[in-house]
N, C-alpha and C positions, 0 to 999 in steps of 0.2 A: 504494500500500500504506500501511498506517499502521503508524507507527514513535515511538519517546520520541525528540523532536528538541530539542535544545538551539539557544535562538534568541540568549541572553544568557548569558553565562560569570556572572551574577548570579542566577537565576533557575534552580530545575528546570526538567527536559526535562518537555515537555508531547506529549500523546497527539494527535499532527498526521499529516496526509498526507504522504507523501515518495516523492521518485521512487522506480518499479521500479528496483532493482538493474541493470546489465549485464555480464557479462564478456567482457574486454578481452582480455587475452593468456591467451596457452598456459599451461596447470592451473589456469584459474583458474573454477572454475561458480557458478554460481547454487543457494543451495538453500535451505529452509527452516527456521527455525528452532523449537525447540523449548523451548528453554530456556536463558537468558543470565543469567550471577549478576551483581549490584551488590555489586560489591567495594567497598573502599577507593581501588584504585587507578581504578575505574570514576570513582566520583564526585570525583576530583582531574582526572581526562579531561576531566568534564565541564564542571566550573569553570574549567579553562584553568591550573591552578597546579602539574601534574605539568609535569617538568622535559622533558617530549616536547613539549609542545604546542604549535600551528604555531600559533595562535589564528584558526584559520579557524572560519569559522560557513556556514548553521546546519551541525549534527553530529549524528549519531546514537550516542550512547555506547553501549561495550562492546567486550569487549578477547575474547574468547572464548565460546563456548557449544556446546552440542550441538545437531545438523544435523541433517536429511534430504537426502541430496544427491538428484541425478538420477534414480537407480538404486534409490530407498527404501531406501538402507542408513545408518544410525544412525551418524553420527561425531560426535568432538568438536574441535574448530578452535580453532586461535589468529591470532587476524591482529595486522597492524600497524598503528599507530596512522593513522586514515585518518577522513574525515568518514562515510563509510558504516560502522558498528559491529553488533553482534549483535542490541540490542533494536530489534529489526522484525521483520517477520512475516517479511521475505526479506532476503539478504547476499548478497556473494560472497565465496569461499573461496579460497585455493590448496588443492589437494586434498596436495603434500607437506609443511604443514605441518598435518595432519589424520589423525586414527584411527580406520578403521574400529572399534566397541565390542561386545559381545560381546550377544547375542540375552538380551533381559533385565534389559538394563542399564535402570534408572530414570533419566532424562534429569533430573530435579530436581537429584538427588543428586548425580552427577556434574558437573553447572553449579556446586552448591556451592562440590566440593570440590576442584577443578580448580587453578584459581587459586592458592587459598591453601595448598595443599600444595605447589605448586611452586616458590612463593619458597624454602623449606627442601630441597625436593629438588634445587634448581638449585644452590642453593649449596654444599651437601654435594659432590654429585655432578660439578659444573664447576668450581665459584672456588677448589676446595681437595684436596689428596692427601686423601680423609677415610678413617683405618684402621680396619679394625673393632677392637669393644674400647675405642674412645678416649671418651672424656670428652666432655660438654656440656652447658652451660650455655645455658636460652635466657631471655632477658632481654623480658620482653612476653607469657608466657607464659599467662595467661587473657585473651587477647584471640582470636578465630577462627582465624587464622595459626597461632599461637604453641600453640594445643590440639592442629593438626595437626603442629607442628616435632615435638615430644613425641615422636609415632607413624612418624614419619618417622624424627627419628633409629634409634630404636628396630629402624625395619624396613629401615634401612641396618648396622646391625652396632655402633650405639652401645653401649660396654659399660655407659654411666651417663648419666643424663638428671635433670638438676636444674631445676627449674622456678621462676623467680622472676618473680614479681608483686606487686601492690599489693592486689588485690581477695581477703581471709582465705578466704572464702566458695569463690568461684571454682579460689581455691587449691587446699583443700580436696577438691575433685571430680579433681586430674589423679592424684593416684595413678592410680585404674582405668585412664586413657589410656597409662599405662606410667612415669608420674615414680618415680624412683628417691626421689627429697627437693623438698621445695621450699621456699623462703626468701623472707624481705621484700626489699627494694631497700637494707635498713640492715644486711643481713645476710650482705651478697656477699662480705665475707670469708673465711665457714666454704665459698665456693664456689671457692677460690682456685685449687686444684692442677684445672682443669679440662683439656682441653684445645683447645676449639673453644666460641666464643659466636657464638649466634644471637640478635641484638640486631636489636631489633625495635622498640625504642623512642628510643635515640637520644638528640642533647640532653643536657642537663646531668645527667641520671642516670647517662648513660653513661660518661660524663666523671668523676664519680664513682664509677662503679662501677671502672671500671678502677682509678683510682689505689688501691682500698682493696683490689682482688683482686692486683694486683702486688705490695705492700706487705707482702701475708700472705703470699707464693708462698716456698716452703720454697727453691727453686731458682729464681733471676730469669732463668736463661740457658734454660729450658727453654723452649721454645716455646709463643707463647700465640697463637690464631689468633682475629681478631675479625671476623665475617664483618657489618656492617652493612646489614641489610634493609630496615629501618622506621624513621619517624620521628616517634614517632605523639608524643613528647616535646619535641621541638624541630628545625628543619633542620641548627644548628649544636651544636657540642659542644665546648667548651672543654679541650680535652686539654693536660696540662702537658708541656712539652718533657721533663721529667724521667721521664716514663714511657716517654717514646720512646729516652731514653739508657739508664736504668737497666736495662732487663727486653728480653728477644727477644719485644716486640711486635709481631704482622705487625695490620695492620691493610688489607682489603679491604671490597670491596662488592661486592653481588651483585642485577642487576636490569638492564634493557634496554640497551644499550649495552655497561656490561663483560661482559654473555653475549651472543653472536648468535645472531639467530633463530633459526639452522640448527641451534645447539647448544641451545637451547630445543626444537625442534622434535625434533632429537634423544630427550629425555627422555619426552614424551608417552608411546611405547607401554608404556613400563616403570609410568610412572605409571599410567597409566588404565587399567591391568591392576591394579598394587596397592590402585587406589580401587575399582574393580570387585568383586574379593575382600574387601573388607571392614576391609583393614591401615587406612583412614584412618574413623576416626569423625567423622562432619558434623549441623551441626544447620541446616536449613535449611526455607527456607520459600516454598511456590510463590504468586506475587501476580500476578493479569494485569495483559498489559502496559496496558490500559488506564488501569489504576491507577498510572501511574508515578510521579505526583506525588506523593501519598500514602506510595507505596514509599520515596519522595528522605528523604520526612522520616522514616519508620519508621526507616530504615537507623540512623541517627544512634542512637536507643535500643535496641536489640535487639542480642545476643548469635550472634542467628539470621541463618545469611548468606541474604538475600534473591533467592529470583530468580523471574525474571519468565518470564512465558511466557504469547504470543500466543493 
């Protein structure tokens, strides 16, 4: 079959022949794919510098996509991280962590917007009590992720959604997606009495941000919950010990390891029902997989989450 193979953690996946799939143990089949988005965390998969990575080679990147199983019925699948991945024409599945999708469903769309709603919905939904009515603040917010956090909050019971970014423009546009307000990165102050961040950027903004949102916090004892997704600003984040004394900072993360698969797998039917419906807006865009190489480098400019499809 041909597959986007990674032969160099230096180098995009290139449009090579790779073994037929087989599966091995119980629930696990063979089906076809249809459409596999290039995330962010896809192409750290593929360069070897996500924090999973075994550095085995060659690899097929891709963390999820939507199937054809056996039976011609349309799922969407998440696997784990494994040199066989979604962009090929064929994978294998575990069939429980997979959902059958509802007759209609546009396999593009859903490849989009799978992923990147789920970092927000996992974390909401797993790493934290989340009430409805409560506050949030998301930190990275016109970036793909951080448009769908927006929407997410929103259709979990958020009573207020502040949206902070750098791009004025970009800004501009989340009203419509449900932002209650949105603010520069100079301006996390006026975001202070929040009560949950989805920080998606990390790094010394972050580090910053906290110390000027605790500073302003009318009540330091009130519970500030900082859920760390993304790091699209730095790995490290200089946090001063005094913010960890001063103020009731919880500070977690949310992402493979502090969630298991099971409890990922978990979440799918609810999501892919809500992206179904229309609750998450995606901007995406179908590129064959022949095209991969091309796709590697689009990904880096574009707004639009790219997926490929055999």
């Amino acid at each position: 079959m041909k597959a986007a193979v990674v032969t160099a953690f230096d180098t995009p996946p290139r449009y090579l022949d790779f073994p037929d799939p087989v599966a091995r143990v119980k629930d696990e089949v063979v089906v076809d794919v249809l459409a596999a988005g290039l995330h962010p965390r896809v192409r750290s998969q593929a360069n070897g510098s996500h924090y999973t990575s075994t550095g085995a080679l060659p690899l097929v990147p891709g963390i999820d996509a939507v199937v054809r199983d056996p039976k011609g019925r349309i799922r969407y699948a998440v696997l784990d991280d494994t040199t066989l991945g979604t962009m090929a024409e064929r994978t294998v599945i575990e069939l429980d962590r997979s959902v059958v999708l509802p007759d209609g469903t546009d396999p593009v769309l859903m490849a989009a917007a799978m992923n990147p709603a789920m970092s927000s919905w996992v974390a909401l939904r797993q790493r934290i009590r989340f009430g409805r009515r409560q506050r949030v603040l998301i930190l990275g917010a016109t970036g793909n992720a951080g448009r769908m956090a927006i929407q997410v909050a929103k259709d979990l019971g958020a009573g207020q959604v502040i949206a902070a970014g750098r791009d004025q423009a970009r800004l501009g546009e989340l009203g419509a997606l449900g932002a209650d307000e949105t603010c520069a990165f100079d301006q996390l102050a006026a975001a202070a009495e929040v009560d949950v961040v989805l920080d998606y950027v990390w790094g010394p903004p972050a580090a910053r941000a906290m110390t000027d949102m605790l500073t302003a916090r009318a009540d330091r004892s009130r519970q500030l919950t900082w859920i760390e997704i993304g790091s699209v600003a730095g790995l490290e984040a200089p946090i001063p010990s005094a913010a960890l004394r001063s103020a009731r900072l919880d500070i977690v993360g949310s992402g493979i390891g502090s969630v298991p698969g099971r409890d990922f797998a978990k979440e799918i039917p609810q999501l892919a029902a809500a992206v179904a419906k229309g609750a998450v807006e995606v901007r995406a865009r179908a590129v064959p997989l022949a095209e991969v190489e091309q796709a590697w480098a689009d990904a880096a400019r574009t707004t639009d989450r790219i997926v490929l499809v055999p």
